[in-house]
C-alpha positions in Angstrom: 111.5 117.9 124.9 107.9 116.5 125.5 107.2 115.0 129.2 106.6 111.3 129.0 102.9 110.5 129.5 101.7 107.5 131.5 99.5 104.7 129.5 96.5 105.7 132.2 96.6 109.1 131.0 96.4 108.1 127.5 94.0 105.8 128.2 91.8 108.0 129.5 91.9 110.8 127.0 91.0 108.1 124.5 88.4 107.1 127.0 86.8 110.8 126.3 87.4 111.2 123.0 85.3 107.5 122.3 83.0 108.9 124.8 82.2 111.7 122.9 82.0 110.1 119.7 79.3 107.1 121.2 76.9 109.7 123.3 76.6 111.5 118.9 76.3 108.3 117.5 73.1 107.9 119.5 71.9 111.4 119.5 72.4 110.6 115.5 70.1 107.5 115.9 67.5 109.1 118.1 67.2 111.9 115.5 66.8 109.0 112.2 64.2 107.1 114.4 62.1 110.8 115.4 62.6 111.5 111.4 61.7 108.3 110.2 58.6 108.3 112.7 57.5 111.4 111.2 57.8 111.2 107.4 55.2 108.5 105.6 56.6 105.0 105.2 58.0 105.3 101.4 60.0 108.4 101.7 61.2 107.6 105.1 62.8 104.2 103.7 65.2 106.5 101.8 66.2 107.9 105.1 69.6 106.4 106.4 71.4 109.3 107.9 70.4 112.0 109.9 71.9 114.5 112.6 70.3 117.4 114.6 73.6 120.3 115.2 73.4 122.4 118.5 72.4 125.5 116.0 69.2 123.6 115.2 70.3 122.6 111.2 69.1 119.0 110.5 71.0 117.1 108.2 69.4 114.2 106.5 70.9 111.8 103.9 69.0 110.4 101.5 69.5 107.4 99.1 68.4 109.1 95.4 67.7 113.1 94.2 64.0 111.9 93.1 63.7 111.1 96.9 65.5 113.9 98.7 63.2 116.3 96.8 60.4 114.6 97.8 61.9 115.0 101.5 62.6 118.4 101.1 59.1 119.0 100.3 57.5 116.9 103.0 59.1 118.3 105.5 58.8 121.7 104.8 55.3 121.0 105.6 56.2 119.4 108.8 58.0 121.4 110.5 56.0 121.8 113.4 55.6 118.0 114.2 59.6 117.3 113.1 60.5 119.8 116.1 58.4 118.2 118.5 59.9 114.5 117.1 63.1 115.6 117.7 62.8 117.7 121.1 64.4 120.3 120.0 63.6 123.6 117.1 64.8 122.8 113.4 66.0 125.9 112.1 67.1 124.6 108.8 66.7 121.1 107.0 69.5 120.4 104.7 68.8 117.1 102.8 71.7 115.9 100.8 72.0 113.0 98.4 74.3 109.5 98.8 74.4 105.7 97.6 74.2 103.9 100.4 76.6 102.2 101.7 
């Protein structure tokens, strides 16, 4: 049999586990706002999702194919200023394709 745990202890693994999940939800928004910043104002209004992994991929969501191509493209040509927007080296950009929400 399982050893009873106490609420506190509970409570405090949830406490990490929401933790965790706020401190990506901003490293999430830091990296749309630094993406955003850097593409020109009509593609970057097709922006709503993007996230920077620890091995350097950036994934970015956009709202239409016609877009995310466009995306693709643009930053291919700026890769240097997307790595200094973001702080850290983009080693791949993968740019996938949703409705918004």
């Amino acid at each position: 049999m399982r050893k009873a745990r106490s609420v506190s202890e509970l409570l405090a693994e949830g406490k990490a586990a929401l933790e965790r999940l706020k401190s990506g939800a901003a490293a999430a928004g830091e990296a749309l706002a630094a993406l955003q910043r850097t593409l020109p104002a009509e593609l970057a209004d097709h922006v709503f999702s993007a996230v920077l992994d620890k091995e350097g991929q950036l994934t970015v969501v956009a709202d239409s194919a016609a877009f995310a191509t466009r995306i693709r493209f643009e930053l291919a040509e700026r890769d240097a200023a997307l790595s200094a927007a973001l702080g850290s080296p983009v080693a791949r950009v993968v740019v996938r394709v949703r409705p918004r929400p």
